[in-house]
C-alpha positions in Angstrom: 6.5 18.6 -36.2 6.2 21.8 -33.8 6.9 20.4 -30.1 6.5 22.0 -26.4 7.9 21.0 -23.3 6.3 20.5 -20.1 7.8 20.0 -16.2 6.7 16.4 -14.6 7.4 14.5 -11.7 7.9 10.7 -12.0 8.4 8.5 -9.1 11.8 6.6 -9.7 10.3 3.1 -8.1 7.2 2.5 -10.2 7.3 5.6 -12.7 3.6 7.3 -11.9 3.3 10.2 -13.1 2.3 13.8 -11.2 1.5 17.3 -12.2 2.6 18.2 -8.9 5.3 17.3 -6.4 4.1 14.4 -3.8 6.1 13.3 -0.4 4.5 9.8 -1.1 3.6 8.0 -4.1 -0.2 7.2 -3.8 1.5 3.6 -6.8 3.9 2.0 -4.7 3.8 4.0 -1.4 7.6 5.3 -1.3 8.4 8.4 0.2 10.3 11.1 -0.8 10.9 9.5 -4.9 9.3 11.7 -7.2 11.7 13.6 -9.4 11.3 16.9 -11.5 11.6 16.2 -15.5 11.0 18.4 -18.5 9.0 16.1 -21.1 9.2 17.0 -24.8 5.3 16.1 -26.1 5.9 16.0 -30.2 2.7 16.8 -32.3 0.8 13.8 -33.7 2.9 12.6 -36.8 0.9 12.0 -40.0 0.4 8.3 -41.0 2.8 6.6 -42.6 2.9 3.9 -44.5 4.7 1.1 -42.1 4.2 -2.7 -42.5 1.5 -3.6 -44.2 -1.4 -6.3 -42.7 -0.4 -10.2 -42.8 -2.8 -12.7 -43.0 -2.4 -15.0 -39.9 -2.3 -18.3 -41.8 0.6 -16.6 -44.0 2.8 -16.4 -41.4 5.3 -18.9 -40.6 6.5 -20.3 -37.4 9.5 -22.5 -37.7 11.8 -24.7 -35.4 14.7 -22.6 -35.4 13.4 -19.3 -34.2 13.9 -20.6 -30.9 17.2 -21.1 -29.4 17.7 -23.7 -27.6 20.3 -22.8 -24.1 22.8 -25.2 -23.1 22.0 -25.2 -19.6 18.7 -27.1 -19.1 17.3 -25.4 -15.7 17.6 -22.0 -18.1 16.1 -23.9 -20.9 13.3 -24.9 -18.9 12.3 -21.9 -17.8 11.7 -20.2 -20.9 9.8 -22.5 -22.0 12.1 -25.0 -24.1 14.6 -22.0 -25.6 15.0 -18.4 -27.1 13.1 -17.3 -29.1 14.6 -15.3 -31.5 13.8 -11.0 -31.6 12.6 -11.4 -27.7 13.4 -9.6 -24.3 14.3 -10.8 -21.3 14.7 -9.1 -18.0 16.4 -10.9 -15.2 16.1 -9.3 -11.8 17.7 -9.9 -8.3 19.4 -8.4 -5.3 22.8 -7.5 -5.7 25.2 -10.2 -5.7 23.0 -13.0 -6.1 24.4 -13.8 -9.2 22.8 -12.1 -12.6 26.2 -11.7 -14.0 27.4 -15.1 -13.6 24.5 -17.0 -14.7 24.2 -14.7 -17.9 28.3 -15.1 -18.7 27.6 -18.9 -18.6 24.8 -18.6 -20.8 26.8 -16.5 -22.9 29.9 -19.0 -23.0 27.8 -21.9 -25.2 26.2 -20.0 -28.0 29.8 -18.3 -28.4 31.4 -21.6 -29.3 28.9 -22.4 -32.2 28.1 -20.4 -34.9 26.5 -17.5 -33.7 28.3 -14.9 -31.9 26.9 -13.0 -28.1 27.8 -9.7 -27.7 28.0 -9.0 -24.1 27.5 -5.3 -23.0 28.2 -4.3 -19.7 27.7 -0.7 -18.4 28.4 -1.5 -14.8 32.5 -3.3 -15.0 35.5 -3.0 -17.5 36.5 -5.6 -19.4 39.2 -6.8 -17.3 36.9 -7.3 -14.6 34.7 -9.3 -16.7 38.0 -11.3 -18.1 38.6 -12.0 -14.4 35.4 -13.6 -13.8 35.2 -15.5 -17.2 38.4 -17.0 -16.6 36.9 -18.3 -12.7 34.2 -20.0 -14.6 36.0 -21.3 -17.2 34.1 -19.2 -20.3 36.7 -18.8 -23.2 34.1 -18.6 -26.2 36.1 -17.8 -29.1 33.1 -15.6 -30.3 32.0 -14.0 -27.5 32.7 -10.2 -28.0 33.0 -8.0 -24.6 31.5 -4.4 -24.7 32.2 -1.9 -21.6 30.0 0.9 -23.0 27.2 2.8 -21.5 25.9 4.9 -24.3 23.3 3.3 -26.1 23.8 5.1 -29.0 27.8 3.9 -29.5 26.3 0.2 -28.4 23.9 0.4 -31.1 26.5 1.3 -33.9 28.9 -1.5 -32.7 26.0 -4.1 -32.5 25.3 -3.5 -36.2 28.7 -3.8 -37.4 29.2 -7.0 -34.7 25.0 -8.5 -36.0 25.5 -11.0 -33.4 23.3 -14.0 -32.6 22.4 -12.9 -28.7 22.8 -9.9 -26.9 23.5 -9.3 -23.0 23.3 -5.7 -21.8 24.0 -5.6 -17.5 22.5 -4.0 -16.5 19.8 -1.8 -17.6 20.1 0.9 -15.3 23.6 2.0 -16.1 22.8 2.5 -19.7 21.6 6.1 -20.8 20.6 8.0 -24.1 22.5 11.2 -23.9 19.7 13.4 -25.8 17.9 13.0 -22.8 18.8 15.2 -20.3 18.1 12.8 -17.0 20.7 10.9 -15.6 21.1 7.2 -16.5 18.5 5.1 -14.3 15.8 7.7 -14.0 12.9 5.7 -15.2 12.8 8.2 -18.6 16.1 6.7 -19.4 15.4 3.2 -18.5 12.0 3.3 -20.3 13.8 4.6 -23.7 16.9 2.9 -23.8 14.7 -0.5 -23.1 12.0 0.9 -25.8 15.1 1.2 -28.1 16.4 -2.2 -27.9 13.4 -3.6 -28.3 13.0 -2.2 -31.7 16.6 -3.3 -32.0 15.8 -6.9 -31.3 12.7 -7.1 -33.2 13.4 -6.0 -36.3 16.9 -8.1 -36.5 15.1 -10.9 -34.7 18.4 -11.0 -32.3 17.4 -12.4 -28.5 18.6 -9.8 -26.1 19.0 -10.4 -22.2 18.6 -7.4 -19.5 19.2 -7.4 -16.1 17.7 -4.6 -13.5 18.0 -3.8 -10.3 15.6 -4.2 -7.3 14.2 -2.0 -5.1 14.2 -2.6 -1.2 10.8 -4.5 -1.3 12.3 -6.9 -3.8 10.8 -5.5 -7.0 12.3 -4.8 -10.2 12.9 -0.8 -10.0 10.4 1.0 -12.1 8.4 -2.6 -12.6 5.3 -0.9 -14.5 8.2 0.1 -16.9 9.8 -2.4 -18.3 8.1 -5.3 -17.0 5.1 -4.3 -19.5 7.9 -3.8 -22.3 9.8 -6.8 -22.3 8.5 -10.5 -22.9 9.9 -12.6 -20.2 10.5 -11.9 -16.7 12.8 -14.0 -14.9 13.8 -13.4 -11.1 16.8 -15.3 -9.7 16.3 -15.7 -5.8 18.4 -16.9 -3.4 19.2 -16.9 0.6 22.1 -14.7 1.7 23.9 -17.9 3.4 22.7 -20.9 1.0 24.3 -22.0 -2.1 21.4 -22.5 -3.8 19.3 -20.4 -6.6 15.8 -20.3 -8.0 15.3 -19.0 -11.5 11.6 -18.2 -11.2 9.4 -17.1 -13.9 6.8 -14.4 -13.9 5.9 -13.4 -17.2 6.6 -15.4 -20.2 4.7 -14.7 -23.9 6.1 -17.8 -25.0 5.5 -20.1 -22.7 4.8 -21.2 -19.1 4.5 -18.6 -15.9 5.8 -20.2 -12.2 8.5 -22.1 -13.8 11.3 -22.9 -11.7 15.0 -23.6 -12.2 17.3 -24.8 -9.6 21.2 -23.6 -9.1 23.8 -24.1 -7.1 26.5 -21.6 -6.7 29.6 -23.5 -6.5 33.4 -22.1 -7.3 32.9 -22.8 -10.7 29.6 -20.9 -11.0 26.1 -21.9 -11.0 25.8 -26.1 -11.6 22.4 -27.7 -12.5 20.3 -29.1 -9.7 19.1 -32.2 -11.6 17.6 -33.6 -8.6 15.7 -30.3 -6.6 13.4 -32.5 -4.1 16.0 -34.6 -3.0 18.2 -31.2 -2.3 15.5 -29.9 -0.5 14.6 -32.9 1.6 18.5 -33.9 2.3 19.4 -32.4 5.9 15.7 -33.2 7.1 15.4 -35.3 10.1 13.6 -38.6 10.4 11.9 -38.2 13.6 11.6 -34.2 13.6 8.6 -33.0 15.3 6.5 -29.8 13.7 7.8 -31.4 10.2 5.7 -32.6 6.9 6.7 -33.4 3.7 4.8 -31.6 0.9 4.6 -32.3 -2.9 3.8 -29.0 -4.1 4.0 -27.9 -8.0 6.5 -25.1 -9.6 4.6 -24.9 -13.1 5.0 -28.0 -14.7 7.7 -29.4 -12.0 6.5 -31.0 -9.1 8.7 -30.7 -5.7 8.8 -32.2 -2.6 9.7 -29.5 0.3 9.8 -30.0 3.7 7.9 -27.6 6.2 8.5 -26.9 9.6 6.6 -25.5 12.0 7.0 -24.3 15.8 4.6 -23.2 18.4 5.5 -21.9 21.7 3.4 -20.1 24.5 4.0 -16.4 24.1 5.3 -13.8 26.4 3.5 -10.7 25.2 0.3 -10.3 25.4 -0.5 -10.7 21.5 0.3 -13.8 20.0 3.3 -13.6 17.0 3.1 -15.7 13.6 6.1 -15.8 11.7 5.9 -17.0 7.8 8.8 -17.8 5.8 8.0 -19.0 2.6 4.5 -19.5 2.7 1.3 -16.7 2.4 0.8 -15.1 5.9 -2.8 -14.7 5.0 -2.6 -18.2 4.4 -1.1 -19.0 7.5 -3.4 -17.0 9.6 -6.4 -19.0 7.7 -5.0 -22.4 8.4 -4.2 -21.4 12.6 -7.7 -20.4 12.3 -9.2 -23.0 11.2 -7.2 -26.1 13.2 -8.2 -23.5 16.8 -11.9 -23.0 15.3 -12.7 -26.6 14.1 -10.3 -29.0 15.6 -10.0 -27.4 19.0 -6.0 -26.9 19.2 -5.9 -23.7 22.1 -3.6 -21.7 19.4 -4.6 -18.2 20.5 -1.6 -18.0 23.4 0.7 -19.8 21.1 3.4 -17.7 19.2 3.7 -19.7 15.8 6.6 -19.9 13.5 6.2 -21.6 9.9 9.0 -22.0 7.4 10.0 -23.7 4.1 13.2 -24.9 3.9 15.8 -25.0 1.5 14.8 -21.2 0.7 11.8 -22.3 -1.8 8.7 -20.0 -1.6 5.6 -21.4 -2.0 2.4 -19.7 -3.8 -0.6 -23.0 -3.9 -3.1 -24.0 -1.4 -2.4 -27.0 -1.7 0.6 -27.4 1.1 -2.1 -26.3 3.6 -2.5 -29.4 4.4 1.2 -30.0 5.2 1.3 -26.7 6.8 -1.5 -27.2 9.1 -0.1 -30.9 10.0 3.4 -29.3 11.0 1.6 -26.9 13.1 -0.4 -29.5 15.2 2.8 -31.4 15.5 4.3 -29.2 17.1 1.7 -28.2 19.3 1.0 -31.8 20.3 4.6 -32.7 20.1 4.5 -35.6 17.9 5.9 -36.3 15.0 4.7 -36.7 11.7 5.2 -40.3 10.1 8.9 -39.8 7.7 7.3 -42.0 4.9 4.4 -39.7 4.7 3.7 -37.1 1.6 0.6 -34.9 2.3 -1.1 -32.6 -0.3 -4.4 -30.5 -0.1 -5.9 -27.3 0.5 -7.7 -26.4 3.7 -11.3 -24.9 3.2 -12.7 -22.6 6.1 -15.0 -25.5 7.5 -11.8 -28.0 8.1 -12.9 -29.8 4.9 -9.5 -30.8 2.5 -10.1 -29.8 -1.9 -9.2 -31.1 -4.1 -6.1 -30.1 -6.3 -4.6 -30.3 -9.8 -2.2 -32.8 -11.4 -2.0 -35.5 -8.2 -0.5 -37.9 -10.5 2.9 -36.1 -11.4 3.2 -35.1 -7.6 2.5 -39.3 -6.4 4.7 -40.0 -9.1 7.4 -37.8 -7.8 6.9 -39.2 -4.3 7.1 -42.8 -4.8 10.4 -42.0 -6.7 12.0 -40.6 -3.8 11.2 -43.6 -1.8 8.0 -42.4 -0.1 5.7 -45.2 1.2 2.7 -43.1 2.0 0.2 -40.5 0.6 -2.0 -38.5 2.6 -4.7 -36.7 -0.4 -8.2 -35.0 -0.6 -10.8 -37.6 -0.9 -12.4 -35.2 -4.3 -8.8 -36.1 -5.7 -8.4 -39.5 -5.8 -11.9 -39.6 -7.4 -9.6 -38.9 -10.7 -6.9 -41.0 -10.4 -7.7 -44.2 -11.2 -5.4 -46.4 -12.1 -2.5 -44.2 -11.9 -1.6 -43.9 -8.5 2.4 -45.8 -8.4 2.1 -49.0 -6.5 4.6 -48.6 -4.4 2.8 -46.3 -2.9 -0.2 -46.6 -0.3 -2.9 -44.1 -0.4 -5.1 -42.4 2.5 -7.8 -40.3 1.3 -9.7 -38.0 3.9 -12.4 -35.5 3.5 -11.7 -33.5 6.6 -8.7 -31.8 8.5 -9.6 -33.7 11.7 -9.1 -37.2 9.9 -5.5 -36.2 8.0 -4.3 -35.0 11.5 -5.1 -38.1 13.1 -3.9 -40.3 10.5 -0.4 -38.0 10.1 0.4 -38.0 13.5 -0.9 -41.4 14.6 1.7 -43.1 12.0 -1.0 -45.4 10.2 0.7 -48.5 8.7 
């Protein structure tokens, strides 16, 4: 096939494409990222004959082509296990730890009868023995790999033909017919594009990890977040001990899932028990505090919010959002000053989650908006109170999905009350726990005076 080579310039953060040099990237606004690099564009191949069309009801799905992990929070967040020939990119900031986890994950498959090969571009493998022997991992058949050629990993995979595959991280690893350095988002997209074929056609699980950029982002996401099969992000606060596991893309199961960590000396442990974590330093009598059962995919948590507002001393109001929408945020201050008449505009106005969680459904508006006038009214919220529902522009509360598993979850933490949408507890019936009393409003104005008036 005749070739010809051509001179582009890719932006290393989201890999767009340019004829032309650019000072900012009109993809992911970043300044100063686009790099020079000769393309080789091959002439269309002729058709070959490849595999040939199966029938769908001839193929067969069985039990085994997943892989079940040892360590349940990872289990659940792929959706029940591995399956087999798929790729998975975990992402994070540095430190947080992507390494750890993936050695632990590692450690259990290597003592049955499949072996991991664990590839690591970034640390030698006394480093790697070092932190193995911190945690405690001493699989028998776990095979260590410091090798950054993909080429030379390749060969030593198909003499190894192990069960599961770790490569950490992405980035380091480079394909030295190509003539960019290793993490240029040519590399990254061909060595992933490689393994992939890799996995597929050996039906082997491999894990990747990548780093972030400085919004957060997996570098070059429109890259390898389109190749792969499952994205997992593992989030974390810089000064708490504990870890979310979130999913964001997932062929084989479930998006939003959410698995709980805690990093202890001995690595991450299991958080059986996430609400109860969440909700154990919170105060009884806290003012600008609500308790919220809100729903990570299938899991239903119960959060606390908190919420501050103080008159300002600029002439512009601020509002602060950790953990919750600041769109949403703004919506919610603007309804409680528009339609229940709190004077919020000279107010500066801090929200937060605890416990690190981020939270993406309307329906902690409710608890949101109660924290708020708490603290503007400074009263507290009743302790034994769970609220749920989102907040419509005319102060009227919606109704939202799977009430039952979030009551449930309540009354087994020892909560008394329920404050819920009156359109949701239309569909309960007779499933609402009976240890647990139920209010049902149809407006903001009610579920404020109910939440702060400590109905019995």
């Amino acid at each position: 096939m005749s070739k010809s080579d051509r001179t582009v310039f890719i932006c290393q953060q989201c890999g767009k494409e340019s004829l032309k040099w650019l000072g900012h990237c009109p993809g992911c606004q970043a300044w100063n990222s686009f790099v020079a690099q000769t393309v080789t564009i091959p002439a269309v191949p002729t058709a070959g004959k490849g595999n040939p069309p199966q029938a769908l009801s001839d193929i067969s799905v069985e039990a085994a082509d997943r892989l079940p992990m040892a360590i349940g929070e990872f289990n659940r967040v792929l959706g029940g296990g591995l399956v087999a020939g798929s790729l998975v990119l975990i992402g994070g900031e540095p430190g947080i730890g992507k390494s750890t986890l993936l050695l632990q994950v590692a450690a259990a498959p290597a003592s049955e009868k499949d072996s991991v090969a664990y590839v690591s571009g970034e640390e030698t493998l006394h480093q790697i023995k070092l932190r193995a022997e911190r945690l405690g991992v001493n699989g028998n058949r776990l095979y260590l790999l410091a090798e950054s050629n993909l080429e030379v990993i390749l060969g030593h995979l198909e003499a190894l033909a192990p069960g599961l595959v770790i490569v950490d991280s992405i980035q380091a690893v480079y394909l030295p017919e190509l003539e960019t350095g290793a993490g240029s988002i040519t590399q990254v997209r061909e060595c992933t594009l490689r393994l992939m074929q890799w996995a597929k056609q050996r039906a082997v699980p491999i894990f990747l990890t990548g780093h972030v950029t400085k919004e957060g982002a997996i570098a070059g996401p429109r890259v390898l977040e389109h190749i792969v099969d499952v994205v997992l992000y593992l989030e974390g606060e810089p000064m708490s001990a504990y870890r979310l596991l979130r999913c964001v893309k997932n062929r084989f199961g479930s998006v939003n899932e959410v698995g709980v960590f805690e990093m202890q000396e001995k690595g991450l442990a299991e958080v059986p028990n996430p609400s109860q974590i969440f909700l154990s330093q919170r105060a009884e009598a806290a003012i600008g505090s609500a308790v919220v059962a809100t729903l990570e995919g299938s899991r239903p948590l119960l959060v606390e919010i908190q919420a501050l507002t103080n008159p300002t001393s600029f002439g512009l109001p601020r509002r602060i959002a950790n953990g919750i929408d600041f769109g949403r945020l703004l919506l919610i201050v603007a309804v409680l000053t528009r339609r229940m008449g709190l004077k919020l505009g000279s107010q500066d106005i801090v929200a937060n989650v605890t416990g690190g969680l981020k939270i993406r459904e309307p329906a902690a508006d409710l608890g949101i908006a109660l924290a708020i006038a708490s603290s503007f009214r400074d009263t507290g919220v009743d302790p034994q109170l769970v609220v749920v529902g989102e907040v419509g522009l005319s102060g009227e509360l919606r109704a939202v999905s799977r009430l039952d598993r979030r009551l449930t979850e309540a009354a087994r933490l020892g909560f008394k009350r329920c404050l819920v949408p009156k359109a949701s507890s239309q569909v309960l019936k007779e499933t609402i726990p009976s240890a647990l009393k139920l209010y049902t409003v149809g407006t903001l104005g009610e579920a404020i005076e109910i939440g702060l008036g400590h109905t019995q």
